[in-house]
C-alpha positions in Angstrom: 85.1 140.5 75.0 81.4 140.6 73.9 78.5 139.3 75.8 78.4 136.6 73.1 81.8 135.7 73.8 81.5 135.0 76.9 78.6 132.9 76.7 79.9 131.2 74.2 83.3 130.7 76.1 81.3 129.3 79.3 79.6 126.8 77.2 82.5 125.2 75.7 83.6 125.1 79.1 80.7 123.0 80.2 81.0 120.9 77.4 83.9 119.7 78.3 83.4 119.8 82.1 80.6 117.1 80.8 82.7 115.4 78.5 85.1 114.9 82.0 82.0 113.7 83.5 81.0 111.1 81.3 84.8 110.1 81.0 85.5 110.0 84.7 82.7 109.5 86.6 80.3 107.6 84.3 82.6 105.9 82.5 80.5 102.7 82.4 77.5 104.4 82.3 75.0 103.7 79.1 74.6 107.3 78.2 78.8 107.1 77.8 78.2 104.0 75.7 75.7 106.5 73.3 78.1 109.4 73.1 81.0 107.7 72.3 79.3 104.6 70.2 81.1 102.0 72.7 79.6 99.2 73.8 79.2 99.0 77.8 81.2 96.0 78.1 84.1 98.0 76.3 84.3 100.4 78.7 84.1 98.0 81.4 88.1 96.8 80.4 90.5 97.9 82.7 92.9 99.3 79.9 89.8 101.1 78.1 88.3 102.3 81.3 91.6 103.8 82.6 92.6 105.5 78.7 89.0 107.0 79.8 89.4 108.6 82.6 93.1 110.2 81.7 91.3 111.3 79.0 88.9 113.1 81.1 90.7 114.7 83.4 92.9 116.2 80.4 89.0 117.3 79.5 88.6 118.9 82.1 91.8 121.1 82.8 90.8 122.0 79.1 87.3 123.5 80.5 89.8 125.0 83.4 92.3 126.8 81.1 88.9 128.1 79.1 87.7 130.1 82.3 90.8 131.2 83.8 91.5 132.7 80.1 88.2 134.1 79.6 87.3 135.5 83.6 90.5 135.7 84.9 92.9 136.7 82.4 90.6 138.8 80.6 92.9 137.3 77.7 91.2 137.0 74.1 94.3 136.2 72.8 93.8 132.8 75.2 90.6 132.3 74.4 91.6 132.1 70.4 94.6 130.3 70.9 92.9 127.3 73.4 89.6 127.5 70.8 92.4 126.7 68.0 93.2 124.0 69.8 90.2 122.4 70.6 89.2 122.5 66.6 92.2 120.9 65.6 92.4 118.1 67.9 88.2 117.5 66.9 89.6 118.0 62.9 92.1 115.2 63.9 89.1 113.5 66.0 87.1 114.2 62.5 89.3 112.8 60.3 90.7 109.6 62.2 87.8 108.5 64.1 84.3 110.4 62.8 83.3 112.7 60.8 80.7 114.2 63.6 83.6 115.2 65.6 84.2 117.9 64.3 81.0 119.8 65.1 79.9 117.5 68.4 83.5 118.5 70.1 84.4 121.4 67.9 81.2 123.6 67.4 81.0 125.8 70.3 84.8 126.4 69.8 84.3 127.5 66.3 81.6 129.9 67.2 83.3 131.2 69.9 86.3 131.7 67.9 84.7 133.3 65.3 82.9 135.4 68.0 86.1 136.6 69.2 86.7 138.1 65.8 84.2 140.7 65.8 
């Protein structure tokens, strides 16, 4: 895989490291409120607050899978089918929740993936 690749590859894994971040750790936090266009209070509901951090951590293996396929699998194939993932579910994200989605969560995927073609 290029140089690009790779970059590109680490990057969407520390997207989502981050978006683990802000849904595990500062779940409360204001700058969780911003991202995700929640009020603080929101996220300070049990139910809301726990459908957070699941979410995270399912982030987070996401950013996992992205390494291990890239640095130690050496698998492009991997890295394809995991970037085909993450723009679907931020084209599902885009067209259920917001349009911005698809580009905020989605992006660095689909340059990656396209970087993986060439």
């Amino acid at each position: 895989m290029t140089v690009i690749t790779t970059i590109l590859a680490a990057l969407t894994a520390l997207e989502f490291f981050y978006i683990m971040y802000l849904e595990t750790i500062a779940t409360t936090s204001e700058k969780t409120s911003k991202v995700f266009g929640m009020d603080r209070e929101e996220l300070e509901r049990k139910s809301v607050n726990t459908l957070f951090k699941n979410q995270g951590i399912y982030n987070g293996l996401i950013a996992v899978l992205i390494l291990l396929a890239h640095f130690v699998f050496v698998s492009k194939t991997a890295v394809m089918v995991l970037m085909g993932y993450i723009i679907l579910v931020a084209l599902y994200g885009s067209i259920t929740s917001n349009p911005k989605i698809l580009l905020m969560q989605g992006g660095l995927a689909i340059l990656t993936l396209v970087s993986c073609l060439f």
